[in-house]
C-alpha positions in Angstrom: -49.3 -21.0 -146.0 -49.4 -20.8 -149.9 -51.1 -23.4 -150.9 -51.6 -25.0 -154.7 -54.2 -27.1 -156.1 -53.7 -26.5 -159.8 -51.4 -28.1 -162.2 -47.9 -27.6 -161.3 -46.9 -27.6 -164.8 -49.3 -24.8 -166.1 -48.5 -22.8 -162.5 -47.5 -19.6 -162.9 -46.8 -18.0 -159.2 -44.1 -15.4 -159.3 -41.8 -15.8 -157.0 -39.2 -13.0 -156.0 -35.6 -13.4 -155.6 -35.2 -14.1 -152.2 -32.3 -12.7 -149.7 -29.3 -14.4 -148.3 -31.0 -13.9 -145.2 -33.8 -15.6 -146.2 -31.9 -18.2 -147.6 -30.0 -19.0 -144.5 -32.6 -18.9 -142.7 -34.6 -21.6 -144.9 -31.7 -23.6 -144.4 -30.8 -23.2 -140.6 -32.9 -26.4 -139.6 -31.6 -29.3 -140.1 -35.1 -31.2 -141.4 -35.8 -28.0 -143.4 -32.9 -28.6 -145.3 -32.8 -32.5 -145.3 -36.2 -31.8 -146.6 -35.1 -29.6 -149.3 -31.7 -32.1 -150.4 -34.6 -35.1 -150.5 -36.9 -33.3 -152.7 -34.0 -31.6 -155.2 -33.1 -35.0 -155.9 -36.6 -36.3 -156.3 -38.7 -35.6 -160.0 -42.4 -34.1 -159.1 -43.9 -34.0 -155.8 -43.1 -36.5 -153.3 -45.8 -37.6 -150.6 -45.5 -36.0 -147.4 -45.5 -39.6 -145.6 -42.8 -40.2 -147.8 -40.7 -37.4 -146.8 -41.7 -37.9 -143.5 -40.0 -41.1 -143.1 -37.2 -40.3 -145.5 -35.9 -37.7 -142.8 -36.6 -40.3 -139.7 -34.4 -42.7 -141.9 -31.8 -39.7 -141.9 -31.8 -38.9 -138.1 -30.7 -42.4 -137.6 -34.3 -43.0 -135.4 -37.3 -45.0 -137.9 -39.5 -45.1 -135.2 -43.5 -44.4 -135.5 -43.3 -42.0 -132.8 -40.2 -39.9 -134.4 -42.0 -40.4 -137.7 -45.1 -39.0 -136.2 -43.5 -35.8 -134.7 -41.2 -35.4 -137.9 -44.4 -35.2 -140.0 -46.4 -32.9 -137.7 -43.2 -30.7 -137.6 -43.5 -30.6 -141.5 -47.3 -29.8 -141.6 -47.4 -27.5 -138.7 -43.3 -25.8 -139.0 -41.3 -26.3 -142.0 -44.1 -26.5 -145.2 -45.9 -23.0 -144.3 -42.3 -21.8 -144.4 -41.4 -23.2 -147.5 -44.4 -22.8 -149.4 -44.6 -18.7 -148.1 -41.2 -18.5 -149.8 -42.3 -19.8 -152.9 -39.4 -22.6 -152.5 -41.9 -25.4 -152.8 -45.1 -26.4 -153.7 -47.6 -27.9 -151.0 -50.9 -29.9 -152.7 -53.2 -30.0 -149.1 -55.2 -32.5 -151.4 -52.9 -34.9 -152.7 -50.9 -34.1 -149.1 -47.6 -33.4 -151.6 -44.7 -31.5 -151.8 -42.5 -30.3 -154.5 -39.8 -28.6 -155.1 -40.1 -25.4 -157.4 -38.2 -25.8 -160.5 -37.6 -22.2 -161.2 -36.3 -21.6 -158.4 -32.5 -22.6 -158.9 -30.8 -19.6 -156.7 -31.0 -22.1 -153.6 -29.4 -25.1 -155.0 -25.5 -23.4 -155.0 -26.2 -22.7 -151.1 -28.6 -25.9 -150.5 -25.4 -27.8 -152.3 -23.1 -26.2 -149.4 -24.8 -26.7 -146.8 -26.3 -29.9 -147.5 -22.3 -31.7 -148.3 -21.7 -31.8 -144.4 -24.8 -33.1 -143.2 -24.1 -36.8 -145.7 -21.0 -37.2 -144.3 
């Protein structure tokens, strides 16, 4: 898993365009892209607690135990993922995610995909 501790502001990682395939398959889980609709609508990182119990919220189930597996699913599944594909940036310090700003070519299929899971 990519991880950053520098400034996300100054951070220059290049990221390269990434597939359709690659897209769909960010998007294929449901918490992956929950994850990914909470923290386009969020400015800067969000704490991974916070997200955490955003997507329990989501499922319908606030429980501890949900929000414990839900959070370990993030750490252990769905951030390495994310992070590897240069979608978002992990701080293992600050325990925080955020969303990459430059890269917009997921938000037309994140939009799509996303309008069926609020309703």
């Amino acid at each position: 898993m990519r991880t950053e501790t520098t400034d996300p502001a100054t951070s220059s990682i290049d990221t390269a365009e990434l597939s359709p395939t690659a897209i769909f398959d960010l998007l294929a889980d449901d918490r992956r892209r929950y994850a990914l609709h909470y923290l386009s609508r969020k400015v800067g990182a969000v704490p991974l607690g916070e997200l955490a119990e955003q997507i329990a919220v989501h499922e319908g189930d606030p429980t501890r135990d949900r929000y414990d597996r839900i959070l370990t699913g993030l750490y252990h599944n769905h951030l390495p993922k994310l992070s590897d594909s240069g979608v978002v940036r992990y701080d293992p310090e600050r325990e925080t995610v955020a969303l990459r700003d430059e890269d917009e070519q997921l938000a037309p299929y994140l939009k799509l995909s996303v309008a069926d899971d609020l309703q």
